[in-house]
Backbone as CSV, one residue per row, in Angstrom:
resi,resn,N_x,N_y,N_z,CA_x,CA_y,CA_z,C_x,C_y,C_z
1,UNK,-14.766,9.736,18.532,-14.102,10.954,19.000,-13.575,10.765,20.416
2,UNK,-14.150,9.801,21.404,-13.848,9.692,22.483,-12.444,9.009,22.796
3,UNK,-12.472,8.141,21.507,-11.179,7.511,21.890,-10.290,8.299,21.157
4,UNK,-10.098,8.832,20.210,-9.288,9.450,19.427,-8.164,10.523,20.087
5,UNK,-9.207,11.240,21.279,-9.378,12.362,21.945,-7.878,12.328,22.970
6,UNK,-8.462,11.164,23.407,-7.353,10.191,24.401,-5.830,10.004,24.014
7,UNK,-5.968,9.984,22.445,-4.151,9.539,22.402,-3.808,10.852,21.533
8,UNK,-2.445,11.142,21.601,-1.536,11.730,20.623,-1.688,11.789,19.302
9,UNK,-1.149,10.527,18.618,-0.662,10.181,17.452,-0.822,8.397,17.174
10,UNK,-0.819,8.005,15.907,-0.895,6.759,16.007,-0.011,5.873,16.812
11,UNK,0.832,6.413,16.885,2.012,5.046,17.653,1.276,4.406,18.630
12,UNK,0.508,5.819,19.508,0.000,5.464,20.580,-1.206,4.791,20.520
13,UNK,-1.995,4.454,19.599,-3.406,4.299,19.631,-3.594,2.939,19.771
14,UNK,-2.615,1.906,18.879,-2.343,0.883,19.449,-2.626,0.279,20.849
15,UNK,-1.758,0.809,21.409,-1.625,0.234,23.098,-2.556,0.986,23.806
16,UNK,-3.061,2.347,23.567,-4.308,2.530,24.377,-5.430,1.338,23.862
17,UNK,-6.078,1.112,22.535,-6.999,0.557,22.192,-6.512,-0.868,22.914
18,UNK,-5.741,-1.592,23.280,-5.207,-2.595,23.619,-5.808,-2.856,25.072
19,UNK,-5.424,-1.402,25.892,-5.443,-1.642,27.296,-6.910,-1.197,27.292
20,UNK,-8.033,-0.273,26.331,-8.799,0.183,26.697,-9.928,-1.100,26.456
21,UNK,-9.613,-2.124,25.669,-10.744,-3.124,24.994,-9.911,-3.746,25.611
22,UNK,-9.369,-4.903,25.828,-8.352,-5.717,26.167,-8.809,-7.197,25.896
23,UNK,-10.380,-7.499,25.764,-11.054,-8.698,25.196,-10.977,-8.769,24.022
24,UNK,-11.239,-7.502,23.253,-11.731,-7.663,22.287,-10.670,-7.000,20.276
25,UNK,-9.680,-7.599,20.412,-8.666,-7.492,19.267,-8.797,-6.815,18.214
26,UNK,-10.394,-7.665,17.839,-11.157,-7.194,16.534,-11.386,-5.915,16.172
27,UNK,-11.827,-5.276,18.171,-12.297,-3.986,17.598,-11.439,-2.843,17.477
28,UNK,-10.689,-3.208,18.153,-9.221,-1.968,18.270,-8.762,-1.949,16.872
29,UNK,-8.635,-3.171,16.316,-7.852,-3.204,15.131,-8.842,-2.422,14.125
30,UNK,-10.182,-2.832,14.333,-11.178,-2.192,13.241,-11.086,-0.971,13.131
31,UNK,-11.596,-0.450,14.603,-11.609,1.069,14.189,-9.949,1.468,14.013
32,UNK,-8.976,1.427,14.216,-8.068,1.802,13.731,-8.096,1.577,12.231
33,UNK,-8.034,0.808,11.024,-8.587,0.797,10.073,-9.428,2.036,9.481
34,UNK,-10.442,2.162,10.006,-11.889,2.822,9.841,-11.134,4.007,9.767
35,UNK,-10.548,4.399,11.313,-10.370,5.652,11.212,-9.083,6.366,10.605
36,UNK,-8.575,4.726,9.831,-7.256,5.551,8.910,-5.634,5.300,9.326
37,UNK,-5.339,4.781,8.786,-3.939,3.720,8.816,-2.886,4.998,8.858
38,UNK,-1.867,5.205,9.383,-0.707,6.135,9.250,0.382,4.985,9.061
39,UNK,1.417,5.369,8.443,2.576,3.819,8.416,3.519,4.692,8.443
40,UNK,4.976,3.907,8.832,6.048,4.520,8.539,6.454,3.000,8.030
41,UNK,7.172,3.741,6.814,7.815,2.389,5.488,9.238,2.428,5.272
42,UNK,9.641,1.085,5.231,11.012,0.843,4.942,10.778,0.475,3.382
43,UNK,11.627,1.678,2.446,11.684,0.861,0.953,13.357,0.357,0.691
44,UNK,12.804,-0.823,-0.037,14.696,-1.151,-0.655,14.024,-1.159,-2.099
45,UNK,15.515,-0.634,-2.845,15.572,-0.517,-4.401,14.821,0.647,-4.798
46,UNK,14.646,1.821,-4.105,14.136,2.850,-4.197,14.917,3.803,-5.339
47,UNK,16.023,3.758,-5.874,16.785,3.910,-7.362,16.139,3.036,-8.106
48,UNK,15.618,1.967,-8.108,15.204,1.414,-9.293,13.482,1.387,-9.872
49,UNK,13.347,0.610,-11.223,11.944,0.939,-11.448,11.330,1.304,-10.976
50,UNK,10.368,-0.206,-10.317,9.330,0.139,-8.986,9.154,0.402,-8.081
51,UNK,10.993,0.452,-7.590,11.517,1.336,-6.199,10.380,2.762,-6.332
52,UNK,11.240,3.649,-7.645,10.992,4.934,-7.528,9.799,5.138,-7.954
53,UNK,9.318,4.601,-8.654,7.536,4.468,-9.053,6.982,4.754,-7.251
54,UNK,6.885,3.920,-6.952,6.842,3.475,-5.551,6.926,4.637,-4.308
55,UNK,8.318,5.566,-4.036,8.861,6.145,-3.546,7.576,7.553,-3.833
56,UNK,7.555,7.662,-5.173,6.945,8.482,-5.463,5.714,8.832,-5.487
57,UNK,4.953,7.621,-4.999,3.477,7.108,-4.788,3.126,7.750,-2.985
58,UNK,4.541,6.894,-2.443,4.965,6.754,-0.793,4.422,8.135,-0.528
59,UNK,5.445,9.559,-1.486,5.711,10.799,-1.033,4.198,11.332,-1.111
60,UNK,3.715,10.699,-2.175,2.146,11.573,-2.173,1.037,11.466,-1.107
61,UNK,1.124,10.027,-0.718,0.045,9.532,0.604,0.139,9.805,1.252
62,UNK,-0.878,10.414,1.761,-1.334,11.045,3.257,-0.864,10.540,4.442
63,UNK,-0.952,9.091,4.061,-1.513,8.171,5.085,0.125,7.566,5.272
64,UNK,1.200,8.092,4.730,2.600,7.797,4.806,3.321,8.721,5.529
65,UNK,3.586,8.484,6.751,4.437,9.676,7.587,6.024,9.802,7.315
66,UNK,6.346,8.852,7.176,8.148,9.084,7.054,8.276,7.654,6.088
67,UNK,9.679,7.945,4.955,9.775,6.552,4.494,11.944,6.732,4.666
68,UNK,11.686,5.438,4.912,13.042,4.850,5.261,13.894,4.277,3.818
69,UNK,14.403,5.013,3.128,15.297,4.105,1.994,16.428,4.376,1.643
70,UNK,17.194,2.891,2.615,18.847,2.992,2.311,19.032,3.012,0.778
71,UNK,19.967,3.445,0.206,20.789,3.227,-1.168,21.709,3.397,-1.111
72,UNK,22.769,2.765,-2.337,24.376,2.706,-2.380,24.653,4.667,-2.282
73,UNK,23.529,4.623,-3.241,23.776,6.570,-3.840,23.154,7.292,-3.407
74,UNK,23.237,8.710,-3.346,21.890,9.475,-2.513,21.151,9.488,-3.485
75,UNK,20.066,9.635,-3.134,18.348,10.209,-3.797,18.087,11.298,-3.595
76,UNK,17.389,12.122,-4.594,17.667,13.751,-4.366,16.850,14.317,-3.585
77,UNK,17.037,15.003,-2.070,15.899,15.263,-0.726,15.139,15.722,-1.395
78,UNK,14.139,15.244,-0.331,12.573,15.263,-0.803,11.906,15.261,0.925
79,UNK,10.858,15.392,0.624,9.708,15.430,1.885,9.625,14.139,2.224
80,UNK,9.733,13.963,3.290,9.278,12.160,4.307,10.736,11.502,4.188
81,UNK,11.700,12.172,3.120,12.292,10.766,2.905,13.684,10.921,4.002
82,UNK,13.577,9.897,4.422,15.320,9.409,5.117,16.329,8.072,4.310
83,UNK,17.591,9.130,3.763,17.933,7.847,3.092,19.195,7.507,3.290
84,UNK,19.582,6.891,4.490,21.001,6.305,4.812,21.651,5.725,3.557
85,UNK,22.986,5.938,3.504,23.444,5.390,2.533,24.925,4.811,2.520
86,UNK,24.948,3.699,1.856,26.479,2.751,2.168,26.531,1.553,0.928
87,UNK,27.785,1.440,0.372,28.000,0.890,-0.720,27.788,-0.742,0.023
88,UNK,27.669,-1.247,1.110,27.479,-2.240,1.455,25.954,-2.493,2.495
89,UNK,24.701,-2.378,1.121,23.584,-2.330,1.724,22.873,-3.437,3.168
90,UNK,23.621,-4.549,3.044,23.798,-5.703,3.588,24.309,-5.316,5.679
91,UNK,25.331,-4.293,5.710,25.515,-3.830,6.961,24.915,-2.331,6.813
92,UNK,24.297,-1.717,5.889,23.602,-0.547,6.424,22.514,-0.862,6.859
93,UNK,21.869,-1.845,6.379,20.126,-2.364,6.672,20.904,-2.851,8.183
94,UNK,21.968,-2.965,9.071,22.341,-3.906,10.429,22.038,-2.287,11.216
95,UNK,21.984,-1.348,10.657,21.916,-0.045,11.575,21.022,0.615,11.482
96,UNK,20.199,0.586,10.925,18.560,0.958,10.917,18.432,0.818,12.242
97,UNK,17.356,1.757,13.128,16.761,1.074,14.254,15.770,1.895,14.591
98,UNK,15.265,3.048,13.594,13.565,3.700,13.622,12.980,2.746,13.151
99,UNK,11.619,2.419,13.950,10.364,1.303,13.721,9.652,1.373,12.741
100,UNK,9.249,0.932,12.106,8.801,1.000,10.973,7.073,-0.457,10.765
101,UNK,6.574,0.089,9.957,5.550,-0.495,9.867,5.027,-1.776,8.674
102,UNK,5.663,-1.022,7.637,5.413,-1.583,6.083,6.728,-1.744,5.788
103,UNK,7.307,-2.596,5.061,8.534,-2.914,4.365,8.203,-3.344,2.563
104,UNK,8.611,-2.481,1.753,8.390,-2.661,0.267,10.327,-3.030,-0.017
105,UNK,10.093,-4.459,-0.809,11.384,-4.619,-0.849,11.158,-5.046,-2.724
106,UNK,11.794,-4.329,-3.348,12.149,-4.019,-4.916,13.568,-4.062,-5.623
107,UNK,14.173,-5.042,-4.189,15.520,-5.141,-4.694,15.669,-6.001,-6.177
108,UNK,16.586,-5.951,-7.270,16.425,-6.860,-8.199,17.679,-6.428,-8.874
109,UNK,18.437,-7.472,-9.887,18.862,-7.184,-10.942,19.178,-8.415,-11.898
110,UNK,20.406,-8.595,-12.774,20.391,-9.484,-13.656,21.496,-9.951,-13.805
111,UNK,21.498,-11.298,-13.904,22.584,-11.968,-14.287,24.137,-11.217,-14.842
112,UNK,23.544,-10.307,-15.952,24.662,-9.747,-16.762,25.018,-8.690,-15.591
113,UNK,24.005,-7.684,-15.485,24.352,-6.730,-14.420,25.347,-6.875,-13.464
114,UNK,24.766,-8.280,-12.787,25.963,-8.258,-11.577,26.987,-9.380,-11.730
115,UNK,27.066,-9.515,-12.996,28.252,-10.464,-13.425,28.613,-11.887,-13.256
116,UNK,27.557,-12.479,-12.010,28.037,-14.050,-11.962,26.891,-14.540,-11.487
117,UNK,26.529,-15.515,-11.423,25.070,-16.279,-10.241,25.455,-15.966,-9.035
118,UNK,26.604,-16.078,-8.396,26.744,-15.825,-7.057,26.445,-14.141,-6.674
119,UNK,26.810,-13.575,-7.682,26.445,-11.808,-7.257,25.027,-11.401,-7.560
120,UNK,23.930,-12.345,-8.347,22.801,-11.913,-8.725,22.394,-12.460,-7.278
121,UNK,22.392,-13.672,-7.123,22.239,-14.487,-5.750,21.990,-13.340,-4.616
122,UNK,22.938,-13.030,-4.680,23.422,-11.758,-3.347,22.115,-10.806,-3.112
123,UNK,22.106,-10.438,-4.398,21.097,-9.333,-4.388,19.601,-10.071,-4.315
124,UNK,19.162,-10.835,-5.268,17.538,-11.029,-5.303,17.419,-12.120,-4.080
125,UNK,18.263,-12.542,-3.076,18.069,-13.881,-2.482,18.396,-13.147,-1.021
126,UNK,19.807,-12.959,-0.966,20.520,-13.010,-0.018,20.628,-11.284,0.504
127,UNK,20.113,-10.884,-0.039,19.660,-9.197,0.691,18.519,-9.317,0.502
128,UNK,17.343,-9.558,0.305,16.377,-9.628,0.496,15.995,-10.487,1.776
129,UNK,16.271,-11.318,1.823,15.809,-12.179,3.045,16.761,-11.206,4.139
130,UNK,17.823,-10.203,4.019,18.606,-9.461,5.205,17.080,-8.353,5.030
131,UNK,16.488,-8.326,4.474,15.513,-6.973,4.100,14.345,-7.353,5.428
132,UNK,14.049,-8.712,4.928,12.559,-9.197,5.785,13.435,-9.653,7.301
133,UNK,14.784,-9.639,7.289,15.218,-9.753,9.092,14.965,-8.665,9.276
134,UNK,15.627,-7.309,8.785,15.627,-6.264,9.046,14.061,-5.662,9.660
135,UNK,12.882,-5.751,8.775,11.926,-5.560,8.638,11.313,-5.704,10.392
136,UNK,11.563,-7.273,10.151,11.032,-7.957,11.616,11.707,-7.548,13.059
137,UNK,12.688,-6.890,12.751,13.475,-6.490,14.061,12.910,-4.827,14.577
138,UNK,12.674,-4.072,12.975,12.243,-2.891,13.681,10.599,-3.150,13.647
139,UNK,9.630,-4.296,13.713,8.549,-4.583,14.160,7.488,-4.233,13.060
140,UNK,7.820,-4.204,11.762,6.894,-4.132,11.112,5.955,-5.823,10.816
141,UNK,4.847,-5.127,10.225,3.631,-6.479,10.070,3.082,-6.791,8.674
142,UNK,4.234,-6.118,7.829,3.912,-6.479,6.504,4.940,-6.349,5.604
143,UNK,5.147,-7.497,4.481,6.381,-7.429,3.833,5.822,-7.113,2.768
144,UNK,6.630,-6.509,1.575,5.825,-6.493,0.367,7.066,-6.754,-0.721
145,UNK,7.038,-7.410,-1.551,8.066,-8.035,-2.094,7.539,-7.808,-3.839
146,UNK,8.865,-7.533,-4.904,8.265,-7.519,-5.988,9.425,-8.646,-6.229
147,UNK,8.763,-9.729,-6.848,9.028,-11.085,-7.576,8.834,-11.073,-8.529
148,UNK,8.500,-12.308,-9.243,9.120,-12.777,-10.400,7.422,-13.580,-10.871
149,UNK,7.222,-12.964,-12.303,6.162,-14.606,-13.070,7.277,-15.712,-13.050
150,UNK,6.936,-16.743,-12.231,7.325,-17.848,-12.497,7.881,-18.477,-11.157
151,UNK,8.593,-17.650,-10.540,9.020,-18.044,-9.443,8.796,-19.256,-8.529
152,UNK,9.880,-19.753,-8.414,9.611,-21.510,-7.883,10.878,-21.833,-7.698
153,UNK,10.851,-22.421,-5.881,12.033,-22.875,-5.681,12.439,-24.008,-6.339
154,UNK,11.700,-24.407,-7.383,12.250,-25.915,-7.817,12.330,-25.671,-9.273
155,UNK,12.211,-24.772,-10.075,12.415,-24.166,-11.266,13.582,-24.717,-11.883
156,UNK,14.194,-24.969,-13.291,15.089,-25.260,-13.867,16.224,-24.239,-14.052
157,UNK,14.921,-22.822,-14.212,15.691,-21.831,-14.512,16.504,-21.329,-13.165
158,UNK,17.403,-21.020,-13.397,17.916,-20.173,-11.987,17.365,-18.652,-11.904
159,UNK,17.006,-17.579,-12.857,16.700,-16.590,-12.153,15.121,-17.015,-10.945
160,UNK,14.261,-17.779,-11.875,13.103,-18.114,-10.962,12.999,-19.275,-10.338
161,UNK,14.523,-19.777,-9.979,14.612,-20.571,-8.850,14.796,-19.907,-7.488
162,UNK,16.050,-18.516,-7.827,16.150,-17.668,-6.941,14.815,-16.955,-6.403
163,UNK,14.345,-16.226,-7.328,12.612,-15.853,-6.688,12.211,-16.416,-5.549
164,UNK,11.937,-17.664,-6.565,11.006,-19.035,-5.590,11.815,-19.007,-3.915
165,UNK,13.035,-18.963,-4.128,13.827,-19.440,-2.765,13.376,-18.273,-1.911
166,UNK,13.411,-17.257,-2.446,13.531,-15.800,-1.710,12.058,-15.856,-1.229
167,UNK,11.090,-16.235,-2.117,9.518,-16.136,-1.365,9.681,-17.311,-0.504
168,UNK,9.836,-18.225,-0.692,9.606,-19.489,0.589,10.502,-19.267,1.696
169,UNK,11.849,-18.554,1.752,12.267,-18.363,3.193,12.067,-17.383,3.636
170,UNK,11.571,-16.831,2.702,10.549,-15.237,3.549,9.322,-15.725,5.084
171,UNK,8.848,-16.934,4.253,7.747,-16.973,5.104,8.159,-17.965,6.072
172,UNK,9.789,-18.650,6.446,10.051,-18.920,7.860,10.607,-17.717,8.750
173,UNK,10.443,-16.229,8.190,10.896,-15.292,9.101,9.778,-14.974,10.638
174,UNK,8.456,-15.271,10.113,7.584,-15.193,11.276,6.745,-13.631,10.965
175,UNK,6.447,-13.739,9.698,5.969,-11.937,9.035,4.056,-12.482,8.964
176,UNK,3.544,-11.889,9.808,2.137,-11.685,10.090,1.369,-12.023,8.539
177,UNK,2.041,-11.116,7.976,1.217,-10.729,6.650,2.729,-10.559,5.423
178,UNK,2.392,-11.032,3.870,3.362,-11.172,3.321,2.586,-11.415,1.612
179,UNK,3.614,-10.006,1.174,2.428,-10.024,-0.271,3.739,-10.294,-1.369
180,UNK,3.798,-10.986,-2.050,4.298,-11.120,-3.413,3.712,-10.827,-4.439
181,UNK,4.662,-9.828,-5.397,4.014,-9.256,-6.494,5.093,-10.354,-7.416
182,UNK,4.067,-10.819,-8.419,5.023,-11.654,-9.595,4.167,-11.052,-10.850
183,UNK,5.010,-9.548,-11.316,5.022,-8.955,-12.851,5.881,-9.803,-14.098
184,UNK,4.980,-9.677,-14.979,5.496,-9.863,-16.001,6.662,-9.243,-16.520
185,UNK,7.141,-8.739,-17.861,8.628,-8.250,-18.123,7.780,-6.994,-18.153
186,UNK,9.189,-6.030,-17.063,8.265,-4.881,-16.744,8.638,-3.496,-17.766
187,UNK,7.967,-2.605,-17.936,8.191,-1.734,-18.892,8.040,-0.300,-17.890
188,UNK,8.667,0.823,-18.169,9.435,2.104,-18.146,10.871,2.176,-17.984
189,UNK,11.267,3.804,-17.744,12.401,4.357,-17.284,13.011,3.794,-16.538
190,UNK,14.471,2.871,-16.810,15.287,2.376,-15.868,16.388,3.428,-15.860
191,UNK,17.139,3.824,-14.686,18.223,4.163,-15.134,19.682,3.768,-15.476
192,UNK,19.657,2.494,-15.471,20.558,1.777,-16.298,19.394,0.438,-17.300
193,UNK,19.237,0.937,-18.495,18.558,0.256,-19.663,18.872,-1.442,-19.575
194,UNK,18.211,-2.146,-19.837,18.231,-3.698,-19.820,17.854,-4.295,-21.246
195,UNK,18.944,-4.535,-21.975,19.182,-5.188,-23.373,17.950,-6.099,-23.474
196,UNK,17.568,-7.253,-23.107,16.370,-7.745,-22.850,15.203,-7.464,-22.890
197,UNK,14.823,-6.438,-22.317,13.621,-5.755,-21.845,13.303,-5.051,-23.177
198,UNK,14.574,-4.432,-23.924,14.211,-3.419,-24.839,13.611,-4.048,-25.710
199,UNK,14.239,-5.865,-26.150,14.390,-6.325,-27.296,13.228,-7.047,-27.131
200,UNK,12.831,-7.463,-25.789,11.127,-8.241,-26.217,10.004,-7.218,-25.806
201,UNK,10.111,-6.016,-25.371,9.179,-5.462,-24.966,7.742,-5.567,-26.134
202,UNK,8.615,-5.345,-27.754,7.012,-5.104,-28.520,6.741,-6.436,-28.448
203,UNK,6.883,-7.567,-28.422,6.694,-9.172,-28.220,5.179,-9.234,-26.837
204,UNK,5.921,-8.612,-26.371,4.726,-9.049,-25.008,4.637,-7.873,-25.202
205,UNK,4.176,-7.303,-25.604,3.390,-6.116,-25.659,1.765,-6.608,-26.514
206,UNK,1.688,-7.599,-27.005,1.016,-8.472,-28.114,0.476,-9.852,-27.122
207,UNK,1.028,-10.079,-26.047,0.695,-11.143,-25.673,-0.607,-10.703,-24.648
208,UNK,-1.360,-12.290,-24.436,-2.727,-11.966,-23.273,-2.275,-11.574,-21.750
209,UNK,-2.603,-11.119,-21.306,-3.123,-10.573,-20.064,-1.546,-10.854,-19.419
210,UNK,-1.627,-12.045,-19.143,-1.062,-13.259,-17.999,0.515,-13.173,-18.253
211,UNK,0.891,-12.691,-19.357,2.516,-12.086,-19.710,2.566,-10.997,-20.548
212,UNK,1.511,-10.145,-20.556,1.770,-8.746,-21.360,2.880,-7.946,-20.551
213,UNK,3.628,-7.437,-21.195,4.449,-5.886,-20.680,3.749,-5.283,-19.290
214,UNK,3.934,-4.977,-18.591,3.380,-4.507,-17.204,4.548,-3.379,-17.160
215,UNK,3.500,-1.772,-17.043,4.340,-0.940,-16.588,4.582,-0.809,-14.983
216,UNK,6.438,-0.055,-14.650,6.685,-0.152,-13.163,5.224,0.147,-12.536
217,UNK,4.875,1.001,-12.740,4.536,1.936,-12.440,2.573,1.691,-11.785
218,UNK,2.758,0.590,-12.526,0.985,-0.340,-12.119,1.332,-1.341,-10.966
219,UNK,2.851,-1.907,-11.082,3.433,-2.565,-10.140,3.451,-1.714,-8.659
220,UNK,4.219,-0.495,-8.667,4.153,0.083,-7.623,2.433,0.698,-7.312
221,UNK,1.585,0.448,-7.935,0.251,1.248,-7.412,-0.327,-0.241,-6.874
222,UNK,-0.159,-1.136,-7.613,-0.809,-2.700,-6.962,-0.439,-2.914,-5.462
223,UNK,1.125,-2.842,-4.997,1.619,-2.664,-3.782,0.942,-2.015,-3.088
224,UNK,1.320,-0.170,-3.120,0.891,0.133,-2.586,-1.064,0.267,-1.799
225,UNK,-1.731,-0.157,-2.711,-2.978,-1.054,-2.237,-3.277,-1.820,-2.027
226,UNK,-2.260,-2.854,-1.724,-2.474,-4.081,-0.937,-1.949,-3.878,0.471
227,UNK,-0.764,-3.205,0.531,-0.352,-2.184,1.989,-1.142,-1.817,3.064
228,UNK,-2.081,-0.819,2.109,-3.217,-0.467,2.842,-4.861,-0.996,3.104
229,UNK,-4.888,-2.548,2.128,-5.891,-3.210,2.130,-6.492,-3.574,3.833
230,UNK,-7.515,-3.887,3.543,-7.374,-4.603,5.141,-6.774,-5.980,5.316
231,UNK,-6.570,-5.903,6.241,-5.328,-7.143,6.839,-5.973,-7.934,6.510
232,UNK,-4.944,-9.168,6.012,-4.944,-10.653,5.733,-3.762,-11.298,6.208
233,UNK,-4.076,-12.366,6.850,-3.042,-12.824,7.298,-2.380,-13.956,6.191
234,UNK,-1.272,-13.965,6.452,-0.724,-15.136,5.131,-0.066,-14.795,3.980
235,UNK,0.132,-15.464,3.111,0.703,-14.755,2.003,-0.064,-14.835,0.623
236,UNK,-0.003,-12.902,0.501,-1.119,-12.829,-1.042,-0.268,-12.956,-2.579
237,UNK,-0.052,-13.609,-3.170,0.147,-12.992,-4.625,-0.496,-12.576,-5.239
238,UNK,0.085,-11.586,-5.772,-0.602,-10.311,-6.890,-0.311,-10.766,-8.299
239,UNK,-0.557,-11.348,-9.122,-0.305,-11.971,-10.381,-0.323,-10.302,-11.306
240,UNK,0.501,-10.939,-12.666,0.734,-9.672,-13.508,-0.205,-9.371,-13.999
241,UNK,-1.260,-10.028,-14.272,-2.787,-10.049,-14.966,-3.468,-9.084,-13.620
242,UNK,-3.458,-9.696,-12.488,-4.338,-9.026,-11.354,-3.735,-7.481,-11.662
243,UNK,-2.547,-7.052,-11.805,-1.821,-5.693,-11.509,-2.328,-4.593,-12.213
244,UNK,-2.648,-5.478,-13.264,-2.817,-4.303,-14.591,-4.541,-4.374,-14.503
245,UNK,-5.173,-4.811,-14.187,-6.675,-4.801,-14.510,-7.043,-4.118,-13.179
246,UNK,-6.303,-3.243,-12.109,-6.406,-2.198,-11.009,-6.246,-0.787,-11.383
């Protein structure tokens, strides 16, 4: 209570606990923990699956003060949310400049969707890694990324070569902490339907653990509790088996 007493709001508790312990890292960071994490979150792909799974998780937590999510389109107002918006997500993420804490990035789509390798590229590779600059400039300390089973920069396949690329130059950005989620083929409400998804869903719906169907929706609850886990430094993967047995 004594220290609590002392600051405002979280922003501040930081740099008091900093200047008030100044030896000791562990403990500032602990009891901040203890006494309850507040974040402000940057989401991308907040229109899509596990975006809005996600978004909608964001709006319920306490422990979530404001969430940040650009989209091409608006999202229909809601409580916490701020959602800049520009058909060229690539220079709207260049004008962000509220600080932010957590970054959930759910950008994704498909080959057919965006019509060539170079335009899928764009999106799962090459805005994503603009996601984790972005991230690091307004000072957040945690990335959270939804990937791919399989993902590997050295893959044959190209969608999970792209993955792979997108997780390994994630982690020359200089991000404290850095979680990859790699779901299996994911199942709910898209709002644009995926020919694919429809046609193997009862298939892996039958299969073990490790490639069953994974709904968005276990995806966005796995995230969001690794968010608020206690800190680890490094990078965690969340396997599709780990997601669903939470």
């Amino acid at each position: 209570m004594f220290i609590t007493s002392q600051v405002n709001d979280y922003d501040n508790l930081f740099s008091f606990l900093i200047n008030f312990f100044p030896g000791y890292p562990w403990l500032w960071a602990a009891l901040v923990f203890i006494g309850g994490q507040m974040a402000k979150v940057l989401l991308l792909g907040a229109s899509g699956l596990v975006g809005g799974e996600l978004l909608r998780l964001l709006r319920l937590d306490a422990r979530v003060t404001s969430i940040i999510a650009p989209t091409r389109n608006p999202l229909p107002v809601m409580n916490k949310l701020i959602n800049p918006q520009g058909q060229n997500l690539a220079e709207l993420l260049k004008t962000l400049t509220e600080p932010v804490d957590l970054v959930f990035c759910c950008l994704g789509t498909t080959r057919k969707q965006a019509g060539s390798q170079a335009a899928f590229r764009q999106v799962d590779y090459r805005l994503v890694l603009a996601a984790g600059e972005t991230g690091r400039r307004l000072g957040a300390r945690h990335f959270l990324l939804v990937s791919a089973m399989g993902a590997n920069p050295k893959s044959w396949l190209f969608y999970n070569r792209t993955k792979g690329e997108a997780e390994r130059d994630l982690q020359t950005q200089g991000w404290p902490q850095l979680t990859f989620a790699r779901p299996s083929m994911l199942a709910g409400q898209r709002a644009t339907p995926r020919l694919m998804e429809s046609l193997s869903a009862p298939l892996f719906a039958l299969l073990p653990d490790k490639w069953r169907l994974i709904k968005g929706k276990d995806v966005a609850q796995a995230l969001l509790d690794q968010a608020f886990a206690p800190p680890k430094e490094g990078v965690t993967i969340l396997t599709s088996a780990q997601m669903q047995q939470r």
